[in-house]
SERO-4910 file (N, C-alpha, C, O; in steps of 0.05 Angstrom, whole numbers):
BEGIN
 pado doro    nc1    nc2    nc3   cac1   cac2   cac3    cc1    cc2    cc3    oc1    oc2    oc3
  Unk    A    900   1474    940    918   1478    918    909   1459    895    906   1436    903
  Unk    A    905   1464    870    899   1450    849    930   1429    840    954   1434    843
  Unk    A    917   1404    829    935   1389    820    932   1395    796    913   1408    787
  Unk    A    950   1385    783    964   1388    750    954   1365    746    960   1347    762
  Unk    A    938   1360    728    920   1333    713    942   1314    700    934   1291    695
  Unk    A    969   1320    694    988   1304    675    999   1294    692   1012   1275    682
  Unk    A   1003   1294    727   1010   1288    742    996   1266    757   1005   1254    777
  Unk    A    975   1262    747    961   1233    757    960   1213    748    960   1217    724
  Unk    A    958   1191    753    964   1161    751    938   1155    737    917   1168    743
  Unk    A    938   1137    721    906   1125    715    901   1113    739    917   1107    756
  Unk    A    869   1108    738    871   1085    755    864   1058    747    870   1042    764
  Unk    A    850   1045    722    852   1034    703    861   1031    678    864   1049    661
  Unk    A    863   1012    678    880   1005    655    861   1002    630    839    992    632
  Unk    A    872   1012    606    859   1002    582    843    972    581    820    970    574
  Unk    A    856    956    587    845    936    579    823    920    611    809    899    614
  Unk    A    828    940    627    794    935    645    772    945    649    758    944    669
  Unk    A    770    959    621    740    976    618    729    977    594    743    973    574
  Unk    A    708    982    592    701    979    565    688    948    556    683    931    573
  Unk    A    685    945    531    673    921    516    691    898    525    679    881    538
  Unk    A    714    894    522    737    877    522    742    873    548    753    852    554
  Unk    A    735    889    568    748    876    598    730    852    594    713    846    578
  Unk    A    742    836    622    738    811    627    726    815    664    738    818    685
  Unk    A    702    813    658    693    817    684    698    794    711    694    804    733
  Unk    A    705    771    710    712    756    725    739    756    732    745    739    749
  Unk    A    761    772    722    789    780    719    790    770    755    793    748    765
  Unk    A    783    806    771    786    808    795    773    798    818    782    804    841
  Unk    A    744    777    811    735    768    830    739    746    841    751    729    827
  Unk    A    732    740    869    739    711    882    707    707    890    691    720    903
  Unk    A    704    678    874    683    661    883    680    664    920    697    668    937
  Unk    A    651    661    922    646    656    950    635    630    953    616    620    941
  Unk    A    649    619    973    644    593    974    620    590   1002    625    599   1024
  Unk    A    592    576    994    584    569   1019    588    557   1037    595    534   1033
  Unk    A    585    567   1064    600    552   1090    575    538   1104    552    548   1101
  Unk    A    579    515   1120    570    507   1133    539    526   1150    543    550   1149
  Unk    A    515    518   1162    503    541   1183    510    524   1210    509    499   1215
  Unk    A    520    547   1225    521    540   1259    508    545   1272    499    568   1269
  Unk    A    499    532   1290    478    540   1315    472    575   1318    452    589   1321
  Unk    A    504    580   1315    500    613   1329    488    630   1316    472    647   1324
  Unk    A    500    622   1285    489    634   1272    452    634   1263    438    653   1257
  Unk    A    446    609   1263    424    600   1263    402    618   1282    382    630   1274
  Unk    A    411    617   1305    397    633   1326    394    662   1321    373    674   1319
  Unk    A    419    671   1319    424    698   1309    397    701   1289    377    713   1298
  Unk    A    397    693   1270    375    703   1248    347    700   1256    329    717   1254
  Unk    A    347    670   1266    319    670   1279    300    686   1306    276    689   1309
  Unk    A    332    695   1327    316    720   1327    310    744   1317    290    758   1320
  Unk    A    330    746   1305    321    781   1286    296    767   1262    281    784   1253
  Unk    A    292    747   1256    272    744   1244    250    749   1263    232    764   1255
  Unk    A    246    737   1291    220    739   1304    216    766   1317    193    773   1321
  Unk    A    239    786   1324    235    815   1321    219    818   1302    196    814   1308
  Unk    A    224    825   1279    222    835   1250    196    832   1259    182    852   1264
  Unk    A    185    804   1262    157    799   1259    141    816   1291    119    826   1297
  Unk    A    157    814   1300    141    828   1329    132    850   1318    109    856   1311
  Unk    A    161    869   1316    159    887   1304    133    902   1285    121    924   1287
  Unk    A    132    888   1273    118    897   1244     79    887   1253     59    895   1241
  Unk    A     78    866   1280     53    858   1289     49    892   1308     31    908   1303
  Unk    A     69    896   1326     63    920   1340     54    943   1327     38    961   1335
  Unk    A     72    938   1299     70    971   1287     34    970   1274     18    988   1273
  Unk    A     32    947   1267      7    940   1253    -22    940   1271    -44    937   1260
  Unk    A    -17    946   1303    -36    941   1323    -45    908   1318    -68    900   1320
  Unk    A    -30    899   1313    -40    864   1313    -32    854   1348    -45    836   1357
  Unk    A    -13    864   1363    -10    845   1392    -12    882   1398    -11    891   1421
***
């Protein structure tokens, strides 16, 4: 069933689009956190995958 177009809501507002919005209005800073072991590990194996990886695909091992 078709909707009636006069029946919908904006979904912005005049004043958050365009030249004049203010782009930092709605965002939240990310703050850096500490690195933990787990995390630490976590990457350094998918880093040494990656590299396996990419040695196998390459016929290098």
């Amino acid at each position: 069933m078709a909707s009636d177009d006069g029946d919908r809501e904006w979904q912005y507002a005049v004043d958050e689009v365009g030249e004049d919005a203010d782009p930092e209005d709605d965002r939240r800073r990310i703050e850096p956190e500490s690195v933990t072991p787990e995390n630490a590990l976590f990457v350094l194996v998918g880093v040494l995958l990656a590299i396996g990886a990419l040695a196998y695909g390459l016929g290098l091992i």
